[in-house]
N, C-alpha and C positions, 0 to 999 in steps of 0.2 A: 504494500500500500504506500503509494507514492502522495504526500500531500505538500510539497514543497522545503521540507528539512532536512538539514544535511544528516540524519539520522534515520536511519530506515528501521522499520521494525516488523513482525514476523508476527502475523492474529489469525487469532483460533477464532472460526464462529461464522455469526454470519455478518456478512457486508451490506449493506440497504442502503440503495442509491435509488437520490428522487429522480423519478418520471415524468412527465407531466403529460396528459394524454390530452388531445383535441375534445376526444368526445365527453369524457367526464366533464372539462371544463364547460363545453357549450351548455350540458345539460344542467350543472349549476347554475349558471346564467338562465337559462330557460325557468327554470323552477323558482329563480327570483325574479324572473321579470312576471309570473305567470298570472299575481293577483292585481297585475298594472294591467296588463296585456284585458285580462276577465270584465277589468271596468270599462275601459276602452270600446269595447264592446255592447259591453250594457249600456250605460251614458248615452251611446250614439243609436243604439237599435230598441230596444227596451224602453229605455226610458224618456223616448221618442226626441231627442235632439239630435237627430241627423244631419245636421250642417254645422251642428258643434263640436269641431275636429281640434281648435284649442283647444276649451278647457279640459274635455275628453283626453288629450297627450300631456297635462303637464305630469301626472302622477309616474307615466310613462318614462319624460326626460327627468324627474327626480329620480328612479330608480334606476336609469341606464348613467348618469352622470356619479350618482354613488358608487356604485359598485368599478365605474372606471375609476376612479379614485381608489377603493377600495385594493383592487387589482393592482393596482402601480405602484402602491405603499407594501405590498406583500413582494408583488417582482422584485422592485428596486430591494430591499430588504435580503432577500433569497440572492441577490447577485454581488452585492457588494459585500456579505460575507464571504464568500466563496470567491471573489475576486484577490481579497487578503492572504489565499493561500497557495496561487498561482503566481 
């Protein structure tokens, strides 16, 4: 196991290195946007404002602007440690 010291060492067990898959992610995303996505929906067809396509997406761009926030703070976090030992 190489991690960037001039000291190598020799481990018993197991190794776990992260992954990070497309699909898991997207379906995160999906499952959080899903109760924005439900009212978007209702608001505009249900609840008979069909030409109400603002106020219908702001709960929408609340929770896609979080979670892109959210996202960046974890990325950037996960790479600049892992940048320290390369």
């Amino acid at each position: 196991m190489e991690m960037g010291y001039e000291k190598r060492e020799d481990l018993w067990g197991i190794f776990a290195q992260e992954r990070r898959s497309f699909a898991w992610i997207f379906s995160y995303f999906m499952l959080a946007m899903s109760p924005s996505m439900v009212f978007v929906f209702t608001w505009m067809f249900a609840w008979g404002h069909e030409s109400d396509l603002q106020c219908a997406s702001v709960p929408l761009a609340l929770t896609v602007s979080l979670l892109a926030l959210f996202v960046g703070v974890i990325w950037s976090d996960r790479t600049s440690a892992w940048d320290d030992y390369s």
